[in-house]
Steps between C-alpha positions, in 0.01 A plus 500: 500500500649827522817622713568824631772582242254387218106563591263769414594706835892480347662849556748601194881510672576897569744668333832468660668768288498796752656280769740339294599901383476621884773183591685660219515826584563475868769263418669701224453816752715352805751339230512835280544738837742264674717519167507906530642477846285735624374316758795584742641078641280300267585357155369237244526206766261699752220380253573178413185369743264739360661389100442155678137507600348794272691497218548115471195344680254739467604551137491137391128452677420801288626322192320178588163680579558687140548164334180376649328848414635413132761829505755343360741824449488585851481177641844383307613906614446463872571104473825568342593809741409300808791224383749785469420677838477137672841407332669893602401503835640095524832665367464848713796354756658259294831634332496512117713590238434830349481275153271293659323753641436697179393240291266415733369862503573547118269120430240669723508787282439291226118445638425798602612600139260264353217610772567896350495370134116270573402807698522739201124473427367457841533899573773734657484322851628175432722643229694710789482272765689223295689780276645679826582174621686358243727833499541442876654113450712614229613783703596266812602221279794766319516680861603125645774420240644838507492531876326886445318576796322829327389260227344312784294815641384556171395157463355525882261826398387324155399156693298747724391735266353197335359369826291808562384468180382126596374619834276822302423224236316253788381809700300653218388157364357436888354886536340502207315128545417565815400847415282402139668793315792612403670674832853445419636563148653175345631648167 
């Protein structure tokens, strides 16, 4: 007898890579802009519901659906970035040490380091999305000890910088599927 999940009319799980990229990028877009300050009475803490439900939940179901899709880099990637949005927007109101704080940033770092360094074959995409965000958790991790709020701007336009390059990443992927050609350039 055949189920659903297993018969002949079976449908192969989608690809959850461009959603897990859009969470991604809209969540590393409010979190890089709030950390400019150019959104005039907002900061960081203004997105902790949309680091919360995008970046954490939707990212982990991402990472699930790519384990179950057999993805394994981007299902550990989005699996692994859901945990830290989940656990920073837990700790958006708390107060933390500024060690505490940074190490937490700098240990986050240390994935999104080893994301950039599996990326290096998968194409220029993945490579900056990971790269640009491993400079922007360095950047806030030194910018937290140091108490340097330029070094946090910068760190607030390289988290978005690399968030439009997640968002373009998903958009093109999307376009040109639903398109059947190449619409939007991907390298």
């Amino acid at each position: 007898m055949s189920t659903p999940a297993t018969g002949a009319n079976a449908r192969p799980a989608a690809d959850a890579g461009p959603l897990g990229y859009l969470a991604l990028g809209l969540t590393l877009l409010a979190f890089g802009l709030l950390q400019t300050g150019i959104v005039s009475g907002a900061g960081t803490k203004d997105a902790s519901s949309l680091a919360l439900f995008v970046g954490g939940v939707v990212l982990l179901l991402a990472g699930m659906w790519q384990f179950r899709h057999g993805e394994g880099f981007t299902a550990t990637a989005f699996t692994g970035l859901g945990a830290f949005w989940a656990a920073w927007s837990a700790g958006a109101d708390a107060v933390v040490g500024k060690n505490g704080a940074g190490l937490f940033l700098l240990l986050w770092a240390l994935l999104t380091l080893t994301l950039a360094a599996a990326s290096w074959q998968s194409g220029r995409f993945s490579q900056g999305v990971y790269g640009l965000l491993t400079v922007a958790l360095v950047l806030l991790a030194i910018a937290t000890w140091a108490d340097s709020g330029g070094l946090g701007k910068a760190a607030g336009w390289v988290a978005a910088v690399s968030g439009l390059l997640s968002w373009y990443g998903a958009t093109a992927t999307l376009t040109n599927a639903a398109w059947g050609r190449a619409a939007l350039p991907m390298k």
